[in-house]
C-alpha positions as CSV (number, residue, x, y, z in Angstrom):
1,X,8.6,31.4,-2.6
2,X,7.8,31.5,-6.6
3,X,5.9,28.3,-7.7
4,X,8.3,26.8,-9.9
5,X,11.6,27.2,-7.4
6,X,9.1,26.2,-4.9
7,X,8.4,22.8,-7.1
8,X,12.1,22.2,-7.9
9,X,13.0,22.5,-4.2
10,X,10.5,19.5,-3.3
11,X,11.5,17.7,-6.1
12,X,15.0,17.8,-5.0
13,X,14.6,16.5,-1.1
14,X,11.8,14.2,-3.0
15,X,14.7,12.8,-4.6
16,X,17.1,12.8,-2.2
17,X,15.1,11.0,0.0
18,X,15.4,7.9,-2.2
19,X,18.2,6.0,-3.3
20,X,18.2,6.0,-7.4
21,X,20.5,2.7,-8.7
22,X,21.4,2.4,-12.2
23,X,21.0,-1.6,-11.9
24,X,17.1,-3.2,-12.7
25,X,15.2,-5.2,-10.6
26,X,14.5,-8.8,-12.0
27,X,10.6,-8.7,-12.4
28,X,8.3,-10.5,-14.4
29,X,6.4,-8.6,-15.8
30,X,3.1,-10.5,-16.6
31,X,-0.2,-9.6,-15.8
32,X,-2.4,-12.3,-14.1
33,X,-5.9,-12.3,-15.1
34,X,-8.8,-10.5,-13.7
35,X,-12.4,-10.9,-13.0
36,X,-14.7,-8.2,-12.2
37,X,-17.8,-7.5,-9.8
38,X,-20.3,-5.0,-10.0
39,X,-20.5,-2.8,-6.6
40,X,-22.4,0.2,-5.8
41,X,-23.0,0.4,-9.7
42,X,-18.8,0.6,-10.8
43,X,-16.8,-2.6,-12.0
44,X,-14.3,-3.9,-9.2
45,X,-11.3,-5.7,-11.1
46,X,-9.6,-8.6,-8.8
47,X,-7.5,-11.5,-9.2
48,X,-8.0,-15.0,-8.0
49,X,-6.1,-17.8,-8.1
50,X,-6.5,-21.2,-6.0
51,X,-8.4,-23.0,-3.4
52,X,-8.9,-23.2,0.2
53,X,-8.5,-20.4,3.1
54,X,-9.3,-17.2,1.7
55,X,-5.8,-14.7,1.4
56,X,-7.0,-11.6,0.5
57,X,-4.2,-9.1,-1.0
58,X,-4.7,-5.3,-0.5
59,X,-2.4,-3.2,-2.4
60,X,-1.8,0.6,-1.5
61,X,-1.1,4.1,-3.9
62,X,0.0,3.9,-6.7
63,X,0.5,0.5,-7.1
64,X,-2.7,-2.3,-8.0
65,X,-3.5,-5.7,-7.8
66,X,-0.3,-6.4,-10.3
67,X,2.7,-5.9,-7.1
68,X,1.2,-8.8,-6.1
69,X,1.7,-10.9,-9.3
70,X,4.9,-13.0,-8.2
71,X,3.6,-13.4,-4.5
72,X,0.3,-15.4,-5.4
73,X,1.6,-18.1,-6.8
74,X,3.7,-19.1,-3.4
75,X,0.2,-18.6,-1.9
76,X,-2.1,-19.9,-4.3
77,X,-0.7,-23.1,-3.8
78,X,-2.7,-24.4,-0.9
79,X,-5.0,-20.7,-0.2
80,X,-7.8,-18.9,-2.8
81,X,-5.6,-15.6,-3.3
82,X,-7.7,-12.6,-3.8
83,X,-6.1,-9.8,-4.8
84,X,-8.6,-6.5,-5.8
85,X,-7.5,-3.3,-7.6
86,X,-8.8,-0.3,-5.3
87,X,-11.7,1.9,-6.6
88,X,-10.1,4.7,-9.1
89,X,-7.0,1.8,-9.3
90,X,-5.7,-0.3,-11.4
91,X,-8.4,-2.4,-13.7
92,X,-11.2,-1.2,-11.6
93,X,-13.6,1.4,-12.5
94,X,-12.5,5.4,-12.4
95,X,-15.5,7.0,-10.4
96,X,-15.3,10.6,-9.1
97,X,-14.7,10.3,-5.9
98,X,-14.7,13.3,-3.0
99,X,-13.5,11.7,-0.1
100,X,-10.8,9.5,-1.2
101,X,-10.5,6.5,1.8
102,X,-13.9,7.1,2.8
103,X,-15.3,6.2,-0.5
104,X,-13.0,3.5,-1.5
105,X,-13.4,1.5,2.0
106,X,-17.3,1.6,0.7
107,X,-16.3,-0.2,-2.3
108,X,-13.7,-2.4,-1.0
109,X,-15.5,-3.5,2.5
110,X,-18.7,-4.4,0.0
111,X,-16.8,-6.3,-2.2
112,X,-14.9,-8.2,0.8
113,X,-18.5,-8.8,2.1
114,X,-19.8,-10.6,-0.7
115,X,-17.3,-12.7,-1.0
116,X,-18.6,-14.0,2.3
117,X,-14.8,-14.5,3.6
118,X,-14.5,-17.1,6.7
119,X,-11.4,-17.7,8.5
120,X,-9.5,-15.0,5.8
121,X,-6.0,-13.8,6.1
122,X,-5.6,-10.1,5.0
123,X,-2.0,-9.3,3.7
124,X,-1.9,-5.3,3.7
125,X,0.3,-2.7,2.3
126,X,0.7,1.3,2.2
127,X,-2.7,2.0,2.5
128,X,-4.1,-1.6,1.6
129,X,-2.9,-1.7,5.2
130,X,-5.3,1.2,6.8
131,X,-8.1,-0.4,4.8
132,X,-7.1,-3.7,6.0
133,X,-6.8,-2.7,9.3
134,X,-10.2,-1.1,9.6
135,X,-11.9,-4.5,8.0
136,X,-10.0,-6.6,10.4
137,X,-11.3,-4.3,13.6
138,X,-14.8,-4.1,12.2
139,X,-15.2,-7.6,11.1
140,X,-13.5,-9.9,13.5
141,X,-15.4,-12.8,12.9
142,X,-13.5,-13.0,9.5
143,X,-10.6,-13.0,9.7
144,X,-7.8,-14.8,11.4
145,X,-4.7,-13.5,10.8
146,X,-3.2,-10.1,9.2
147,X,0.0,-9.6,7.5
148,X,1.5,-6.3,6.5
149,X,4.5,-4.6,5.2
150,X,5.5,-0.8,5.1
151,X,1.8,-0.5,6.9
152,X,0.2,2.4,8.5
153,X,1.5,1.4,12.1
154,X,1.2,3.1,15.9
155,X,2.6,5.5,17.1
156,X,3.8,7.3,14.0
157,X,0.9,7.2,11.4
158,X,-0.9,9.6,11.9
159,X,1.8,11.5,12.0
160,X,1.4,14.7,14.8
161,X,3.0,16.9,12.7
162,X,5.1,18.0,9.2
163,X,8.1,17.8,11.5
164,X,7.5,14.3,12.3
165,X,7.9,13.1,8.9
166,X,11.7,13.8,8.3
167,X,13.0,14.5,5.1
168,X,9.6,13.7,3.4
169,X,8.0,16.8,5.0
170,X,9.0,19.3,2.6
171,X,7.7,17.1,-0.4
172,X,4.2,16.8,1.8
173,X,3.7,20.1,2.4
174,X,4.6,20.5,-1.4
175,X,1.7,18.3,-3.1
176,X,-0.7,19.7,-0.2
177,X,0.0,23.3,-2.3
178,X,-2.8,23.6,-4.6
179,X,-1.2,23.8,-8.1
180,X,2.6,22.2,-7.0
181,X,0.9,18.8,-6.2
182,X,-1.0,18.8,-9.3
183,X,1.9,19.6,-11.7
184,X,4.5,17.3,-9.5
185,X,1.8,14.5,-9.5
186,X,-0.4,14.3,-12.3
187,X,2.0,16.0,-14.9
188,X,5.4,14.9,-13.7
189,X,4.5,11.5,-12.7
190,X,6.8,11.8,-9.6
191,X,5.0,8.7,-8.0
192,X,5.2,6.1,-10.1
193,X,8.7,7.3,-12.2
194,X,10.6,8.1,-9.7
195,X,9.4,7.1,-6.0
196,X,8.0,4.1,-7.1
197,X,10.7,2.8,-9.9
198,X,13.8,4.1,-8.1
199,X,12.3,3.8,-4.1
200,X,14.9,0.7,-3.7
201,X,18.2,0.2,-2.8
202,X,18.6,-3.1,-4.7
203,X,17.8,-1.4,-7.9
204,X,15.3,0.5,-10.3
205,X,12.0,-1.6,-11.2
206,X,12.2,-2.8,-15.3
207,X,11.0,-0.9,-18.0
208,X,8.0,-3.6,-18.5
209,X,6.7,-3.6,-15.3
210,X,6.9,0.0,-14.7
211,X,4.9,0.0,-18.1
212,X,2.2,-2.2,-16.4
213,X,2.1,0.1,-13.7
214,X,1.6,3.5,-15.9
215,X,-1.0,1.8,-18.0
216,X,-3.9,2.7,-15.7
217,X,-2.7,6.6,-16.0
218,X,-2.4,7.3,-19.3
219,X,-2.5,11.3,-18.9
220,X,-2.2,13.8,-16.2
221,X,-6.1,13.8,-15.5
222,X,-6.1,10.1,-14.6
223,X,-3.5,10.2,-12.0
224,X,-6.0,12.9,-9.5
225,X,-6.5,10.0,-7.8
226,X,-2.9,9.2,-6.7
227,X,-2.7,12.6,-5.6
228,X,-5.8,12.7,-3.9
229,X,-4.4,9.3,-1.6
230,X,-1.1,11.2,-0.8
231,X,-3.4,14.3,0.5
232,X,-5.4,12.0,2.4
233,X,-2.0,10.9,4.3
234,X,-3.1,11.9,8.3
235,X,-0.7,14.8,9.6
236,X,-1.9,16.8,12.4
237,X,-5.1,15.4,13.1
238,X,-6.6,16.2,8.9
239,X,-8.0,14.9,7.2
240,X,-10.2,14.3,10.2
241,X,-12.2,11.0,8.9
242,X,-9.0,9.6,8.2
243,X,-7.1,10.3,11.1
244,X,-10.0,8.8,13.2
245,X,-10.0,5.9,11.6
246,X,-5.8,5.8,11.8
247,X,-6.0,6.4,15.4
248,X,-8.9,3.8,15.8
249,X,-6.6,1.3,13.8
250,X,-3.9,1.8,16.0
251,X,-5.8,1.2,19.4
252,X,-7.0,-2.2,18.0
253,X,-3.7,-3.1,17.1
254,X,-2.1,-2.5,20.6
255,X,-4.7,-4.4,21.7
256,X,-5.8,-7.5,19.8
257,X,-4.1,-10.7,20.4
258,X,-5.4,-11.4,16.1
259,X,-2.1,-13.8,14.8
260,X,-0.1,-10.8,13.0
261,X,2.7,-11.2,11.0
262,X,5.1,-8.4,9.9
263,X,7.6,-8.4,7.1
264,X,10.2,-5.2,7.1
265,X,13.2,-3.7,5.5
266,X,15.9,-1.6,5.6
267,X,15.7,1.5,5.2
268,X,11.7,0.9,4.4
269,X,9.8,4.1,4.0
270,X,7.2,3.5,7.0
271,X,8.0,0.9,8.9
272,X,11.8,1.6,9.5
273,X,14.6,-0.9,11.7
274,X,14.0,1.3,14.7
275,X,9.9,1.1,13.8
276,X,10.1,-2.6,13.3
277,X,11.7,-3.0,17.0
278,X,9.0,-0.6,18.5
279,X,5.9,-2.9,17.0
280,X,8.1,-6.5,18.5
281,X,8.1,-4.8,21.6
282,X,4.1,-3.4,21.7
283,X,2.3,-5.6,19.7
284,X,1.1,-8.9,21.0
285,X,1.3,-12.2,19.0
286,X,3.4,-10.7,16.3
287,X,6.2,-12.2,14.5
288,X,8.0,-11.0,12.1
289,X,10.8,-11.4,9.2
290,X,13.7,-9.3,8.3
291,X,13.7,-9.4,4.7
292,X,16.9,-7.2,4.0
293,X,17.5,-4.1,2.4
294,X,14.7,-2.4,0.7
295,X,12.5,0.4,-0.2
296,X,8.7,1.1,0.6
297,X,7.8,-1.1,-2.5
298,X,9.3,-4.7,-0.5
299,X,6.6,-6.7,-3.3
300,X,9.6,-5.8,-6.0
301,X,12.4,-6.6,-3.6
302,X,11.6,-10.2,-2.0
303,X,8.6,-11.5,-4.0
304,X,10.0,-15.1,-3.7
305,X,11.1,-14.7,-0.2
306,X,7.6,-13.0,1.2
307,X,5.2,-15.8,-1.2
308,X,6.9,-18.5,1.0
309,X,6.8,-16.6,4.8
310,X,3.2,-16.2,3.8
311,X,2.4,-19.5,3.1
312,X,4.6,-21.2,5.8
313,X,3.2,-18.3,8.1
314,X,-0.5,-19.3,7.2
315,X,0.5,-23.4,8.0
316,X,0.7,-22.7,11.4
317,X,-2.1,-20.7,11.9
């Protein structure tokens, strides 16, 4: 197939795939405030807000530390909220990296360690949630409890093949095309302008926060690193690293008893209605809330309604 019909054709199921609304989301759009550590020689941006059990907030591709914004204060209430932009994300430093989750779990699992977390809650998204997952299997001792939404989840992710991802298969195998994934990523913006503004049923995300978003990629160059997550994205067993660790993730998961708390939508991206009742039925002391309808970006959709199951979830804990 020629290049450019071969790009317009994934752009089109791309599209299809979502729903695009011509109403806006209500989001405020203000920034909170950010500190920064040094680790492993690069500037780690996070926010924190509040005192008491640590709640740390991962955040996935291509989002940052800023989908988090109207959640926090629910949290920060009675918790120290933690929320960190991801290596190459958001506020925190840009370096060249090779191995995409490899490299940023350094980063991140360094930073998690010096903050010398005890009794932490980790509340995981899109690949926030593989990350998580990973810190929660390896570290047990700190933490004690795990949320997640639209989370990398057994038995789909990692997915055994192209054919197991639906109607997003023909835009994966697209942006795995040298070329067609660097001109529908890095110089159409397809991830943040149209999966990530009009991903939702409820409506488009606001011009203001969408500018929030887009200010960490201000040219084609600076978004590598979004494409280089959605390459990373385990089908058929590669990238190998990362399907190890996916597969590892889901094994712990089917078998730790570790307080979990699930938040889902419909029709969701990952975690679909017929994915949410597979995870009640397999995982062990889970509980979860049906938030309504929604897209993969559920931060947008129900940021009052997930800040409060959050902090009424961590009470009982």
């Amino acid at each position: 197939m020629e290049r450019r019909t071969f790009i317009k054709s994934a752009a089109a199921a791309f599209t299809m795939a979502l729903l695009t609304p011509t109403t806006l989301l209500a989001s405020d759009a203000a920034a909170p405030s950010k500190k920064h550590m040094s680790i492993l020689g690069e500037s780690l941006a996070y926010v924190e807000q509040g005192e008491g059990r640590p709640v740390v907030f991962l955040h996935g591709n291509p989002s940052s530390s800023f989908v988090w914004r109207n959640i926090i204060p629910h949290v920060a209430k009675t918790n120290r909220a933690i929320a960190p932009d991801l290596m190459g994300m958001g506020d925190s430093g840009k370096p060249s990296m090779e191995e995409t989750y490899k490299e940023s779990s350094q980063y991140l699992f360094r930073f998690l360690d010096n903050l010398e977390l005890e009794n932490a809650v980790l509340v995981v998204h899109d690949w926030g949630s593989g990350l998580g997952f990973e810190y929660a299997r390896t570290r047990p001792e700190k933490i004690s409890g795990v949320v997640f939404m639209e989370a990398m989840t057994p038995p789909f992710i990692p997915y055994p093949s192209y054919e197991a991802m639906g109607g997003f298969a023909d835009f994966m195998r697209a942006v795995r095309t040298p070329g067609v994934g660097e001109d529908m990523i890095m110089e159409q913006n397809m991830l943040l302008d149209q999966f990530m503004r009009h991903g939702s049923p409820n409506g488009a995300i606001s011009e203001a926060a969408m500018a929030e978003y887009n200010r960490y990629y201000p040219n084609a160059q600076s978004r590598k690193i979004l494409l280089d997550w959605i390459r990373e994205i385990p089908i058929a067993g590669s990238p190998a690293y990362v399907s190890q660790v996916a597969e590892a993730n889901n094994a712990w998961l089917l078998e730790s008893d570790l307080p979990k708390l699930m938040l889902h939508v419909s029709p969701g991206a990952i975690i679909s209605m017929e994915q949410a009742k597979t995870l009640q039925k397999s995982l062990t002391n889970l509980e979860s809330v049906y938030l309504g309808p929604g897209g993969h970006f559920v931060q947008e959709d129900y940021p009052e309604e997930i800040g409060q199951a959050i902090s009424d979830w961590i009470q009982k804990l």
